[in-house]
C-alpha positions as CSV (number, residue, x, y, z in Angstrom):
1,X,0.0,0.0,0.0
2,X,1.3,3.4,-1.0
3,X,0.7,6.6,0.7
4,X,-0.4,9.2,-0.7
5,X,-1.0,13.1,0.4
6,X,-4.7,12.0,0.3
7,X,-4.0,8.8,2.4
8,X,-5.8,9.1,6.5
9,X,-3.4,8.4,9.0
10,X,-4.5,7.7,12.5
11,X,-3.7,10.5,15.1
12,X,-2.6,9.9,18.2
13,X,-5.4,9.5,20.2
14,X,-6.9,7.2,18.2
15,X,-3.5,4.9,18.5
16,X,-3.6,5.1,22.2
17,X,-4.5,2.5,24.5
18,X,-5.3,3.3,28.3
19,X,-2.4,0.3,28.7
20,X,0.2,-0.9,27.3
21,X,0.8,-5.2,27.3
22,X,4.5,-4.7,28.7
23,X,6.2,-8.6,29.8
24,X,9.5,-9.3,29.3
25,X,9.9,-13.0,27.0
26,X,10.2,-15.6,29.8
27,X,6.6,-13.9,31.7
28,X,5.1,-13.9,28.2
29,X,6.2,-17.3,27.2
30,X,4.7,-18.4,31.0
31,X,1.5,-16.7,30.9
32,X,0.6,-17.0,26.8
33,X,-1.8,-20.4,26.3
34,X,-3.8,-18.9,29.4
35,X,-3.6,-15.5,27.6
36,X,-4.8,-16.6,23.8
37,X,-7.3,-19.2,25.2
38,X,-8.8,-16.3,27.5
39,X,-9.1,-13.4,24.3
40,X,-9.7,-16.1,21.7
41,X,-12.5,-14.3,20.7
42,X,-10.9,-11.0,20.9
43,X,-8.1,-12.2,18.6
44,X,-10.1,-14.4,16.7
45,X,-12.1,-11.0,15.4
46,X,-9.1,-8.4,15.3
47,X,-7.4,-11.2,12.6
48,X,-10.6,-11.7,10.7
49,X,-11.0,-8.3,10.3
50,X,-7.3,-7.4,9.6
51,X,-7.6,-9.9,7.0
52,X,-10.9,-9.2,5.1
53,X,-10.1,-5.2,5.4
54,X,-6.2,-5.4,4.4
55,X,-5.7,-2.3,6.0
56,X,-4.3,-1.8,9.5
57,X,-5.7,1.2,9.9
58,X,-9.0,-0.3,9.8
59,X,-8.5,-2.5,12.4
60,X,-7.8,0.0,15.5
61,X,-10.6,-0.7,17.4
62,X,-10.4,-4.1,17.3
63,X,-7.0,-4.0,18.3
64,X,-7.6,-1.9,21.3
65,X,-10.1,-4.7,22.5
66,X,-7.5,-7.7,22.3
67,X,-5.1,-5.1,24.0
68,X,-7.8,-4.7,26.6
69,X,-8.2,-8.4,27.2
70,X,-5.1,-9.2,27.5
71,X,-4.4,-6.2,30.0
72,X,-7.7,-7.7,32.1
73,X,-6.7,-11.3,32.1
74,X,-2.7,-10.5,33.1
75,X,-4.6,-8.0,36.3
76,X,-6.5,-11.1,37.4
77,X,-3.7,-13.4,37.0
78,X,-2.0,-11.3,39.2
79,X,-4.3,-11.4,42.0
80,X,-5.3,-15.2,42.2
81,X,-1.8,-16.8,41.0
82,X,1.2,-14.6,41.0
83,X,3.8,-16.3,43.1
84,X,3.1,-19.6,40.8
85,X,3.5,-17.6,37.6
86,X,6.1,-15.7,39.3
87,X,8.0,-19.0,40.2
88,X,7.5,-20.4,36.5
89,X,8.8,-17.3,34.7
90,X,11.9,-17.5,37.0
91,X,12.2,-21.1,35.7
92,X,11.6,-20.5,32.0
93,X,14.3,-17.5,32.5
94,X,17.2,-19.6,34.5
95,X,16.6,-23.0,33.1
96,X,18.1,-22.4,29.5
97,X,19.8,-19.5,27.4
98,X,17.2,-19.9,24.7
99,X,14.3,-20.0,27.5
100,X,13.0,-23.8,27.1
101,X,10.1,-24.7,29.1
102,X,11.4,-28.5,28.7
103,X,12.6,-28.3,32.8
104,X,10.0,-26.5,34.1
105,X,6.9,-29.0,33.8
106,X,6.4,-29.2,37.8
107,X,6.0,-25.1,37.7
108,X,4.1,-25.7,34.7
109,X,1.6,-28.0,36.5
110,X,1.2,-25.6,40.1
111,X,0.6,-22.6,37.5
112,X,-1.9,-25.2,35.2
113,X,-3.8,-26.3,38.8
114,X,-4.2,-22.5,40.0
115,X,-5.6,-21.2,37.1
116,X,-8.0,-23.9,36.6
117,X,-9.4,-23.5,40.4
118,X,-8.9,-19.5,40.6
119,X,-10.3,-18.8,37.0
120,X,-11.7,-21.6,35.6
121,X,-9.5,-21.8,32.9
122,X,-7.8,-25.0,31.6
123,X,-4.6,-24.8,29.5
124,X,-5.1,-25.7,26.1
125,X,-4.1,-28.7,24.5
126,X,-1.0,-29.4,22.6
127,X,-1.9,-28.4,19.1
128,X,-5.2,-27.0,19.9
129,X,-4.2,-23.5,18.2
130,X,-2.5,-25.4,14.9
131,X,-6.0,-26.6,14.1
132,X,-8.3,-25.6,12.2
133,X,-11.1,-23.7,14.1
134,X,-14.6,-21.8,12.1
135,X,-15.0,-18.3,13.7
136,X,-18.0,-16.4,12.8
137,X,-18.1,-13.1,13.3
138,X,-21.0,-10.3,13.9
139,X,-19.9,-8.2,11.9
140,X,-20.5,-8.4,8.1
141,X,-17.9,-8.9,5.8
142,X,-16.7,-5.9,3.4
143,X,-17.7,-5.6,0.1
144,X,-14.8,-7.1,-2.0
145,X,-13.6,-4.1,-4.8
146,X,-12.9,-5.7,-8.2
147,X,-11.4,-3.2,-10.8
148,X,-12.6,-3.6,-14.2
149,X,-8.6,-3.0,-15.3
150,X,-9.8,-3.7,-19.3
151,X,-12.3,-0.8,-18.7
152,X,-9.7,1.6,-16.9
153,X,-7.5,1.0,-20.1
154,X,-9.8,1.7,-22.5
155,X,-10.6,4.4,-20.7
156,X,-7.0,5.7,-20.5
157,X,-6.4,4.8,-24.3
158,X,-9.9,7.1,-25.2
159,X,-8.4,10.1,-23.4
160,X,-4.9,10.0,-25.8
161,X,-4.8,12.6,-28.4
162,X,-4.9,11.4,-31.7
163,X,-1.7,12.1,-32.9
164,X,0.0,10.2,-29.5
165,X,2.6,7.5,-30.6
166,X,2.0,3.9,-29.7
167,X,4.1,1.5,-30.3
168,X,3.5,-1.2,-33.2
169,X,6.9,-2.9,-32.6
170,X,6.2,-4.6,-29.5
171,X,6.3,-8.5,-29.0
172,X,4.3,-11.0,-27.0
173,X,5.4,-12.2,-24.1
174,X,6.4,-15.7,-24.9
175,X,9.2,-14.0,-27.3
176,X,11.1,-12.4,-24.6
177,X,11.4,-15.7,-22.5
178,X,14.7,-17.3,-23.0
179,X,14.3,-20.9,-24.7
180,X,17.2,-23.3,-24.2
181,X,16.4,-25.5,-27.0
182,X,16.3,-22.7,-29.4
183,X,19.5,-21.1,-29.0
């Protein structure tokens, strides 16, 4: 997409969220299956919509919604299990230089058994995000935009004045590619 003088860019205010999602890698890495499961919806609509509209810009409420999830679920992981996501995040951070959760499985499982009794929520299965999964959304889809491109030429072609040079000398297409056999 190229911008032009004409092109709307957000301001400010619109690009502000009352809070930012600030977690260093081994908190986030802790905390994430919880996270995505609890804002599937959230994210499941922000990505649709991201997708269908190709334009970010379009896409900045939706944004500040998962943002807004994610900011609620981290405050109420806070107060029912911090020291066990505190104590797994200080695994995932001294266990390995490239932040392996491979030796941290008991911490995994005190963090897994608090959030299941504080907030009913159960960690997701292995795999569960690789599959497929049918969202529907309430929101309508956008009207798709063909261009008639034979139409624009034509259009573009009627406009030339008459005396305008085109070229008679150009060759198809399957002339300029290079054939081994012929040469």
């Amino acid at each position: 997409m190229s911008l032009t003088k004409d092109t709307h860019l957000p301001s400010d205010e619109e690009l502000t969220v009352p809070q930012e999602i600030v977690l260093s890698t081994p908190w986030l890495k802790s905390v994430a299956p919880y996270m995505a499961k609890h804002c599937e919806k959230e994210a499941n609509e922000f990505m649709l919509r991201r997708k269908e509209s190709e334009d970010p810009r379009a896409v900045l409420k939706e944004g500040a919604a998962l943002t807004a999830c994610g900011v609620n679920f981290l405050q109420s992981l806070k107060r029912s299990c911090l020291p066990q996501t505190q104590k797994l995040a200080e695994c995932v951070d001294q266990s390995s230089a490239k932040l392996y959760m491979s030796k941290c499985h008991d911490d995994q499982k005190e963090l897994d058994a608090c959030v299941e009794a504080n907030m009913n929520l159960t960690r997701p299965k292995l795999g569960y995000f690789s599959k497929l999964h049918v969202y529907d959304s309430a929101t309508p889809a956008p009207q798709v935009k063909l261009r008639d491109y034979k139409a624009e030429a034509a259009q573009v072609l009627n406009e030339l004045p008459a005396e305008y040079h085109l070229r008679k000398d150009y060759r198809k297409y399957n002339d300029w590619r290079y054939n081994i056999t012929e040469s």
